[in-house]
ZAMARGU-4260 file (C-alpha; in steps of 0.2 Angstrom, whole numbers, plus 5000, padded with zeros to 4 digits):
<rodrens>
0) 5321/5099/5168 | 5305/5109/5173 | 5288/5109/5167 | 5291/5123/5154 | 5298/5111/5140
5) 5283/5108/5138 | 5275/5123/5134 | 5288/5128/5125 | 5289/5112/5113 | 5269/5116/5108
10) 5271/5133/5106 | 5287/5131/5091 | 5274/5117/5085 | 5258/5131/5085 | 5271/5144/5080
15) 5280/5136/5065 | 5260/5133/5061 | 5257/5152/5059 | 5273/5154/5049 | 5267/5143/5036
20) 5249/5150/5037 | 5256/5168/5034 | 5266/5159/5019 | 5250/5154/5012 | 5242/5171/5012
25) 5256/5181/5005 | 5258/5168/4992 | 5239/5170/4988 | 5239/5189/4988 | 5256/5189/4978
30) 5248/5177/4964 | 5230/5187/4968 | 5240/5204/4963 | 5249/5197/4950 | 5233/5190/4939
35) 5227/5205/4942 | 5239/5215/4931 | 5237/5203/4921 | 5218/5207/4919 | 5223/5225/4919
40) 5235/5220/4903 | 5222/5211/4894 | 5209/5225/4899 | 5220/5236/4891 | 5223/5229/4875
45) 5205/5227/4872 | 5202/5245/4875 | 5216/5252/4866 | 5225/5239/4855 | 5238/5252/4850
50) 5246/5252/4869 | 5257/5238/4867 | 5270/5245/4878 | 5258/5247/4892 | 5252/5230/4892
55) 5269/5223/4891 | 5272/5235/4904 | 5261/5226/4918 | 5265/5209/4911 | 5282/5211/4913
60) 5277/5220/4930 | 5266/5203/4935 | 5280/5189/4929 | 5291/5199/4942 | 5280/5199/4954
65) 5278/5179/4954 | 5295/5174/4947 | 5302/5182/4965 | 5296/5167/4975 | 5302/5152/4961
70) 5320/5159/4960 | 5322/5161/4980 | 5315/5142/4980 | 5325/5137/4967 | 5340/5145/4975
75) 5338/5137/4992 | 5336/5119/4983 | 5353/5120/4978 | 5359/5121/4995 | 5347/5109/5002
80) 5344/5098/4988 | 5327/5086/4989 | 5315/5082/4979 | 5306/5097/4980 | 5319/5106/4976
85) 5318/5096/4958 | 5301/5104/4954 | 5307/5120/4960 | 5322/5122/4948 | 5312/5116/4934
90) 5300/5128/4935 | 5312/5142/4937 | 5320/5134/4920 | 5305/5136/4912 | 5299/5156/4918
95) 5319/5158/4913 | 5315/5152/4895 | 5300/5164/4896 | 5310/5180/4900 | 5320/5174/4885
100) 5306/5173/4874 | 5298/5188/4880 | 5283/5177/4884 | 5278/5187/4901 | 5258/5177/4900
105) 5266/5160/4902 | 5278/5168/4913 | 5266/5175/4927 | 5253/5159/4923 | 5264/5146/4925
110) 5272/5149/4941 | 5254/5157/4946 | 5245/5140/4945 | 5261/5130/4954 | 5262/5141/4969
115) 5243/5139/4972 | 5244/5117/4970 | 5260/5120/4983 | 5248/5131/4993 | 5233/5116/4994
120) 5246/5102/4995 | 5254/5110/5009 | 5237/5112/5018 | 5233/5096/5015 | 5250/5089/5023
125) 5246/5101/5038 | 5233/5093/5042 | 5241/5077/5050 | 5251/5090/5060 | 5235/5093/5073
130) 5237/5078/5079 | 5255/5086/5090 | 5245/5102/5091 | 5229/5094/5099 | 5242/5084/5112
135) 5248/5100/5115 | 5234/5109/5121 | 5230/5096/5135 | 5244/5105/5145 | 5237/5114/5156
140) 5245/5134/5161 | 5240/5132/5179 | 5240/5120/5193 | 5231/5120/5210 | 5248/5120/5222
145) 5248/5114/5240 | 5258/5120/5251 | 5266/5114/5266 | 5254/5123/5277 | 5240/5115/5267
150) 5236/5130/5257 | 5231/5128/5239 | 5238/5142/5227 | 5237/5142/5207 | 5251/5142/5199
155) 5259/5140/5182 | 5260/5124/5178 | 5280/5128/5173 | 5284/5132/5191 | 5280/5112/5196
160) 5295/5103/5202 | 5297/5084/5205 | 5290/5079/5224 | 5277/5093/5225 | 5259/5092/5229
165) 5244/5098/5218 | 5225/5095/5219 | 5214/5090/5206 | 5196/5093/5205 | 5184/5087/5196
170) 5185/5095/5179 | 5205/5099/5179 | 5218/5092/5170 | 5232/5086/5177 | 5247/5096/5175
175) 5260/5083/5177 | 5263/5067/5180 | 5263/5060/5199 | 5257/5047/5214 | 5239/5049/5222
180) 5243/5053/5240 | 5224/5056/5245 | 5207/5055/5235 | 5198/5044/5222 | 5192/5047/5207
185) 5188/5043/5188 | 5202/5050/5175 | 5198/5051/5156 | 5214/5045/5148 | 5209/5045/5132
190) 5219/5058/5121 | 5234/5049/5129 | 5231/5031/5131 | 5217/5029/5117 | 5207/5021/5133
195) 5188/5022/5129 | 5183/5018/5147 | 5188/5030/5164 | 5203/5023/5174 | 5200/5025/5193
200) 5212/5034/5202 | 5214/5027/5219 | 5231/5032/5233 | 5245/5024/5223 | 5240/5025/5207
205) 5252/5033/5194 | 5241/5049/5186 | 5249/5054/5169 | 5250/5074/5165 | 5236/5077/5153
210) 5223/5065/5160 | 5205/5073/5164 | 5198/5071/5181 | 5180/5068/5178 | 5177/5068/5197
215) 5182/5068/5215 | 5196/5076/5221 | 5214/5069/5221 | 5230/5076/5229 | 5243/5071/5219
220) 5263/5071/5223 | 5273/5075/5206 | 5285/5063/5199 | 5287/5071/5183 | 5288/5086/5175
225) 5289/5094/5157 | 5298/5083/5144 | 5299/5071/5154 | 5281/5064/5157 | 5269/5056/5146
230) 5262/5069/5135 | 5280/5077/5135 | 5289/5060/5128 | 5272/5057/5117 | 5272/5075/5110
235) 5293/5073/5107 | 5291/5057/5098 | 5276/5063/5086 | 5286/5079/5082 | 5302/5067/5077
240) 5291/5054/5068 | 5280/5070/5058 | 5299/5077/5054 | 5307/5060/5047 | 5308/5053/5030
245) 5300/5038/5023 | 5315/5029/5016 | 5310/5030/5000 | 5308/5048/5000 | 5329/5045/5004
250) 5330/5034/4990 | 5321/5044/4976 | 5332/5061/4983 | 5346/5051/4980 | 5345/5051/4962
255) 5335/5067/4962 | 5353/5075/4953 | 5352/5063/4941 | 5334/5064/4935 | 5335/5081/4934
260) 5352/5081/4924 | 5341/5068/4912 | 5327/5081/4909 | 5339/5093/4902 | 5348/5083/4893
265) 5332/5078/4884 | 5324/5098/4882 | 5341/5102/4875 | 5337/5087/4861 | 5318/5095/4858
270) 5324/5111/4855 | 5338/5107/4843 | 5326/5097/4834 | 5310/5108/4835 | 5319/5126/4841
275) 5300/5129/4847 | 5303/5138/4867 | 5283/5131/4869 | 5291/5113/4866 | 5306/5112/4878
280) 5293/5124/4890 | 5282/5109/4892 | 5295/5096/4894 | 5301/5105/4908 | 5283/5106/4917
285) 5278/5088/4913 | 5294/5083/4920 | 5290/5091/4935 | 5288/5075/4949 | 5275/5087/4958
290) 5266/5070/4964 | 5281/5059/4968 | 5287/5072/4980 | 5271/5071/4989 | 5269/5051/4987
295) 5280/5047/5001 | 5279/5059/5014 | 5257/5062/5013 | 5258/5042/5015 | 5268/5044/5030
300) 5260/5059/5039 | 5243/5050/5038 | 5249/5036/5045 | 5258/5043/5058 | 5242/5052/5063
305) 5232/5038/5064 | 5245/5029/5074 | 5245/5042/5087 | 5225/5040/5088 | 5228/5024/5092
310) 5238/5028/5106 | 5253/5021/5093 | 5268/5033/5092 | 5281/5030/5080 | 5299/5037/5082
315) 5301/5036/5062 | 5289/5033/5047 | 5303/5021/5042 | 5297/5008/5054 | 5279/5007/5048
320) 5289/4997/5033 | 5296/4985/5046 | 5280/4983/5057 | 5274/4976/5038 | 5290/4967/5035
325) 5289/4957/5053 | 5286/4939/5053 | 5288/4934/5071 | 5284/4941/5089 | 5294/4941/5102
330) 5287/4945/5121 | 5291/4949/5137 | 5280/4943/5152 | 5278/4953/5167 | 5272/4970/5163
335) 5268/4964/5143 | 5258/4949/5143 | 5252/4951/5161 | 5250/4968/5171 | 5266/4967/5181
340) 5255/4972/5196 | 5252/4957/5210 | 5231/4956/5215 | 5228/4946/5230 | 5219/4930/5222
345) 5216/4920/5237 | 5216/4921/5258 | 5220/4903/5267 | 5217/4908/5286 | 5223/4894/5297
350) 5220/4889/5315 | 5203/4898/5317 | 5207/4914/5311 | 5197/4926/5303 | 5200/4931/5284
355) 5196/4949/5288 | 5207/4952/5301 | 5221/4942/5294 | 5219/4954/5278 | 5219/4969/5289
360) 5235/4965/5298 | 5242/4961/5281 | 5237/4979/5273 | 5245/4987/5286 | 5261/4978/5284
365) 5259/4982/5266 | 5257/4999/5268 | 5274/5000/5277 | 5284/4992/5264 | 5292/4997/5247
370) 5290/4976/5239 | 5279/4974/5226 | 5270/4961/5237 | 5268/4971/5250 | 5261/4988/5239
375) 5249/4973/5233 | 5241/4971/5248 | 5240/4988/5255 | 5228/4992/5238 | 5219/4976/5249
380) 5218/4986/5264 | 5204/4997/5270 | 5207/5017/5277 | 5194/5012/5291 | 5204/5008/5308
385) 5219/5006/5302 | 5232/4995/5312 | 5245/5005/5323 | 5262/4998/5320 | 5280/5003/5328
390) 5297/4996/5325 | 5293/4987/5307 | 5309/4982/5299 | 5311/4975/5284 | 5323/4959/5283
395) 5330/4956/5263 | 5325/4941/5257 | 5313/4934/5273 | 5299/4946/5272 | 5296/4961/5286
400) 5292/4963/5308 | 5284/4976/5317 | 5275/4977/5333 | 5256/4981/5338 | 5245/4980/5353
405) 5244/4961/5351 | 5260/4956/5348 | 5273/4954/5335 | 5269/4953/5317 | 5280/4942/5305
410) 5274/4946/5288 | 5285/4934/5275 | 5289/4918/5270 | 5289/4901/5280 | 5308/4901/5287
415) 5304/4920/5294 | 5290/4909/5304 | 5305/4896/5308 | 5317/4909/5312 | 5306/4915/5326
420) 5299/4899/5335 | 5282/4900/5325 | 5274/4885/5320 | 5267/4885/5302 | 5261/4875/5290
425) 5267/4870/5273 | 5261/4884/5260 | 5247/4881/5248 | 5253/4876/5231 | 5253/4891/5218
430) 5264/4898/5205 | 5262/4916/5211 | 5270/4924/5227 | 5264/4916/5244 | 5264/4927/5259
435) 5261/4921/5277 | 5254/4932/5293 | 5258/4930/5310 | 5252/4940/5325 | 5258/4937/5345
440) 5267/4918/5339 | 5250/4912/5331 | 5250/4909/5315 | 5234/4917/5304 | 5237/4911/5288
445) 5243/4913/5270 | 5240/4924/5257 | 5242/4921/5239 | 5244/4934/5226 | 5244/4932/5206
450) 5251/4943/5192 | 5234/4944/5180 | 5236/4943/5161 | 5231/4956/5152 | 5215/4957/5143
455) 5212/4950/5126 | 5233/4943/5124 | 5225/4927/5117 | 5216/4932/5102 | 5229/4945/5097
460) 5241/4933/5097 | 5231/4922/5087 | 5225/4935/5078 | 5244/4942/5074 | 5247/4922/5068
465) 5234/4926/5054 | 5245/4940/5049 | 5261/4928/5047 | 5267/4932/5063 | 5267/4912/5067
470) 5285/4912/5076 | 5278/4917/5093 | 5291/4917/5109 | 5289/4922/5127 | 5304/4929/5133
475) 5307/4932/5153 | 5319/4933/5167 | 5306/4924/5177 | 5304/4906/5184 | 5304/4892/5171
480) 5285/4886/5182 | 5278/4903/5180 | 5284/4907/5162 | 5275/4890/5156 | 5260/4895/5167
485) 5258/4912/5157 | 5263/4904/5142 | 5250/4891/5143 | 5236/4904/5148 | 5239/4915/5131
490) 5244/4899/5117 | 5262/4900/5119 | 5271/4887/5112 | 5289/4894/5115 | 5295/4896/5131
495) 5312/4904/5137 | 5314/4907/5155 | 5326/4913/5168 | 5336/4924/5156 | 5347/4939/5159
500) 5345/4955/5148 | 5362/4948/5138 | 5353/4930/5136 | 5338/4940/5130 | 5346/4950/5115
505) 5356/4937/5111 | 5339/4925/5109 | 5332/4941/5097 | 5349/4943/5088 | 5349/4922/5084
510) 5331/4926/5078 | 5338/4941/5066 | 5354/4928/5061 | 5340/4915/5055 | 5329/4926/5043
515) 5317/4932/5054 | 5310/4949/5056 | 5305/4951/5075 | 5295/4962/5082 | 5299/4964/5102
520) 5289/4970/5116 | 5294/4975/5132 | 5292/4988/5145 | 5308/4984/5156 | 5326/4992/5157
525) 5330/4971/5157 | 5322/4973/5142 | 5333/4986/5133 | 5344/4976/5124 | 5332/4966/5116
530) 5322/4981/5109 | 5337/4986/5101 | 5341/4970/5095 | 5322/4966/5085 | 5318/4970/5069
535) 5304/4984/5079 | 5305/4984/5095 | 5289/4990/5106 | 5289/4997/5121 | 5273/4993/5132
540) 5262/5006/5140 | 5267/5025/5145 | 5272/5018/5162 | 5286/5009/5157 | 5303/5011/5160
545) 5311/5027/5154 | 5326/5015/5145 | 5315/5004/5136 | 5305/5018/5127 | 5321/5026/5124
550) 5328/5009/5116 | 5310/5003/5108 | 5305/5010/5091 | 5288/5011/5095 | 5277/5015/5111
555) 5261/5012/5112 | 5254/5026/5128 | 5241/5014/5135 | 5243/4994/5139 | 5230/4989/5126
560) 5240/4972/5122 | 5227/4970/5105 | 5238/4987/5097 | 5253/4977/5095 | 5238/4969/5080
565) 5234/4987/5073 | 5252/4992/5073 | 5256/4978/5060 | 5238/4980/5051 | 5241/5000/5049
570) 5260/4997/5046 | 5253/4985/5029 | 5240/4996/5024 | 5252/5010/5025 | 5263/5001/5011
575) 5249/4996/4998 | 5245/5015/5001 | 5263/5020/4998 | 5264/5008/4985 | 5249/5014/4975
580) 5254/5034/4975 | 5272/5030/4969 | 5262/5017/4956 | 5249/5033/4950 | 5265/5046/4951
585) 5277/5038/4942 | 5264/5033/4927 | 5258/5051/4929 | 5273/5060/4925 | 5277/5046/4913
590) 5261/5051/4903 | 5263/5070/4904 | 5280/5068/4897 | 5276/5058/4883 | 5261/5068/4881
595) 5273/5085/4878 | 5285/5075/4866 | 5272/5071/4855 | 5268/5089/4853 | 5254/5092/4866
600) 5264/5109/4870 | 5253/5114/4856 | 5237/5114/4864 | 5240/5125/4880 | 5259/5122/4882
605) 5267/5122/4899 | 5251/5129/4907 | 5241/5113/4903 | 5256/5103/4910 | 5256/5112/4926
610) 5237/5111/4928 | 5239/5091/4924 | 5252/5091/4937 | 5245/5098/4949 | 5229/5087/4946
615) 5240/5070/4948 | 5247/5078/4964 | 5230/5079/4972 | 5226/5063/4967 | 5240/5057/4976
620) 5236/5068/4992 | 5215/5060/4990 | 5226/5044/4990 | 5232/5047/5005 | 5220/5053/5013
625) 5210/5038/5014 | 5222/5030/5025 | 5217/5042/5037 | 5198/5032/5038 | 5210/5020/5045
630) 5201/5016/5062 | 5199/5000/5077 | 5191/4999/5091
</rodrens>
């Protein structure tokens, strides 16, 4: 897949915003037009009262005009039934019972003053929608190509394929994701990762598509394209989440048939007992559930907005309802609660040797090698005089040899040593890997590496325990010593190690089996199963394996640790949100009903019941709305 699914995802996003935009204005100019005929009608009865043709004339003219609009939505709800579709065929009822009574005012008013409150509830919906057209626009159309002859050329950024070779200066945005090959510099990550602070961008690093160098210059070999990178899966999950319905917006079109069925029965009882046309016309507006319809989805939109803000993106609305519902955490360690990257923590030189040169040897051995230890320890090394080294082979299992000027290197663990006749001395005590150096059969030293803990783990777990997230397990494939270690570090209390991705969902599934609601967090493909297995399952960091954000319900794009805390905070102010506009829509509609039974049709008729209507449906949408002031640091 090329870089163009990219573009093309943004522009159906941008273009299917322009549709609806063109809606709104020909539904303004249609309901424009049409109260201007009925000016002209009024206008003419007052200047000739005898011209009553005429009059009914351009009323008649002006209910066509707006009733073209209701019936085509009312049609299309019966093939697509939902819970707009509810409102729509009520109001078509009622400009039907108009045409009936030759009450062309009420008929042209009516559905006037509905299509504007489904013109400003639509806007306001929109709204939440930036947030996928503003990740859009950090694709960039071009990109600085280099060519094999070390030529740069500007190109569309569609035309990149995996393993080219682009430059970044300061000022660019990256076009794809990709490995530094040459160049440092400071990348805003923001949009992307919610990261406040610059990332430095060093050889090695992983650069994600969208990211904005703020200086230097970076040559950067690309490893992702289009859909496939951040901004691509991030874009792809917020159009799925924005399209997704809250569940109880399924359970409420469930029964939609029904209510509606109800209504009628019950406007077919007012007008045998009043036969008044203004009566059962009020019935049908108050019935109308104008702000249930927007209860659920508003709620879920802002949410979903904030979440991406956050750097949260949710694959459904529906699991904001479970991140509330969770009652226990289950994590993964290496890449989770720790980086998953190895930092050299300490340097033992032995027998004399110099720290400096023992490092340098061991950075050129590192940069000759594909093992997480050995990448470690090339970030160690400096570009200055680098070490010459021929005939480096990597032996599974024992660590790597190569020769320079003085000698043979071993580079490895203590029976590589053994194996070749070199005398060495026990390794240092230390829960992380331990690597030892040897150059021309003199032992130099040992070098011991640590996987760092993430920043501010501790008082998120702590601070998810508040939430009655108190069931806290460490889950891991890694050694039972290191497991405790980590665990230890972070307040971990339960500890299971050495597992296999099997052993690890069924842990999750015994969780489920015993009443619990977990939430999981992972970033690993041996960290699949369990995602799937949790109540929500997380997946850590847009670096992570392409399998467990496939599997997790949620990714968070950055490695914040403390979001897994705002995803259950948002996730429960979310639900009193949701909880509060179904409360005020259902006692709405309750109160306009009642309020046309007992004879308030005669004050106004349907047009005061669609004007209240409309009134409880921004209430409903201002509701909302305040979940979007949602924001942490």
């Amino acid at each position: 897949m090329n870089a163009s699914s990219i573009p093309v995802s943004s522009a159906s996003a941008a273009l299917l915003t322009r549709r609806e935009r063109r809606a709104w204005r020909v539904r303004v100019v249609i309901v424009l037009f049409a109260l201007g005929l009925l000016a002209l009608s009024w206008l003419g009865a007052w200047l000739s009262p005898d011209s009553l043709s005429g009059v009914l004339l351009l009323q008649a003219a002006a209910a066509v005009l707006v009733a073209g609009p209701v019936m085509r939505a009312a049609f299309r709800s019966l093939r697509k039934p939902d819970l707009h579709g509810v409102v729509d065929q009520l109001v078509a009822l009622a400009v039907l019972a108009c045409w009936v009574s030759n009450d062309f005012v009420t008929a042209t008013l009516l559905p006037a003053v509905m299509m504007v409150g489904r013109v400003l509830e639509e806007r306001s919906l929109l709204g939440s929608r930036e947030a996928v057209e503003a990740l859009s626009r950090l694709t960039t159309a071009t990109a600085r190509q280099v060519r094999s002859d070390g030529t740069v050329s500007i190109v569309p950024a569609s035309r990149l394929q995996v393993d080219d070779r682009v430059e970044i200066r300061a000022g660019d945005k990256v076009p794809a994701d990709g490995t530094v090959l040459e160049g440092h510099a400071s990348l805003d990550t923001a949009s992307l990762t919610g990261e406040s602070l610059p990332v430095e961008a060093t050889v090695g690093t992983l650069v994600l598509g969208g990211s904005i160098s703020l200086n230097g210059l970076l040559i950067v070999q690309v490893s992702r394209v289009g859909a496939q990178t951040a901004l691509g899966r991030v874009v792809s999950l917020m159009q799925e989440a924005e399209q997704s319905k809250p569940a109880v917006t399924r359970l409420l079109e469930r029964y939609a048939g029904r209510y509606l069925l109800l209504v009628l029965l019950i406007a077919c009882m007012v007008w045998f007992s009043t036969l008044n046309v203004a009566a059962v016309l009020a019935l049908l507006v108050a019935a109308c559930p104008s702000a249930m319809v927007l209860a659920a989805p508003s709620t879920a939109l802002a949410a979903v907005s904030v979440a991406a803000r956050h750097g949260i993106l949710l694959k459904s609305s529906m699991f904001l309802e479970r991140l509330a519902d969770a009652n226990a955490l289950v994590v993964d360690k290496t890449g989770t609660v720790t980086t998953g990257v190895l930092t050299l923590a300490y340097v033992h030189p032995e027998g004399g040797a110099d720290a400096g040169h023992l490092l340098r040897v061991a950075g050129a051995m590192g940069r000759a090698s594909s093992h997480p230890v050995g990448l470690a320890l090339a970030r160690t090394a400096t570009l200055e005089n680098p070490m010459a080294l021929d005939e480096v082979r990597e032996l599974a299992g024992f660590g790597m040899t190569a020769r320079s000027g003085q000698g043979t290197v071993l580079f490895g663990r203590r029976e590589l040593f053994e194996n070749h006749g070199v005398e060495v001395s026990m390794p240092p005590a230390h829960q992380g890997p331990v690597v030892g150096i040897a150059q021309g059969g003199k032992f130099l030293g040992w070098i011991l590496l640590s996987d760092e803990i993430r920043p501010r783990v501790h008082a998120t777990l702590r601070a998810l325990a508040t939430l009655g997230l108190d069931r806290q397990s460490l889950l891991t494939g890694d050694r039972v010593e290191e497991a405790h270690r980590v665990a230890s570090a972070v307040g971990l209390d339960e500890v299971v190690a050495g597992v296999l991705p099997h052993e690890k969902m069924a842990f999750v599934q015994s969780q489920v089996a015993a009443g619990l609601r977990p939430i999981v967090v992972g970033d690993g493909i041996n960290d699949a199963l369990a995602l799937r297995a949790g109540s929500v399952g997380i997946a850590m960091g847009a670096q992570g394996s392409d399998i467990a954000m496939a599997s997790a319900d949620v990714v968070l794009t950055g490695n914040d640790f403390a979001r897994l805390g705002t995803c259950v905070r948002l996730g429960r102010r979310s639900r009193r949100t949701l909880q509060m506009n179904l409360g005020i829509s259902a006692a709405w509609t309750l109160v306009l009903v009642i309020f046309a039974l007992a004879g308030g049709w005669r004050s106004g008729g349907a047009l005061t019941a669609a004007v209240l209507q409309n009134l409880g449906a921004f209430v409903v949408l201002a509701n909302a709305g305040r979940l979007l002031k949602f924001h942490e640091d």
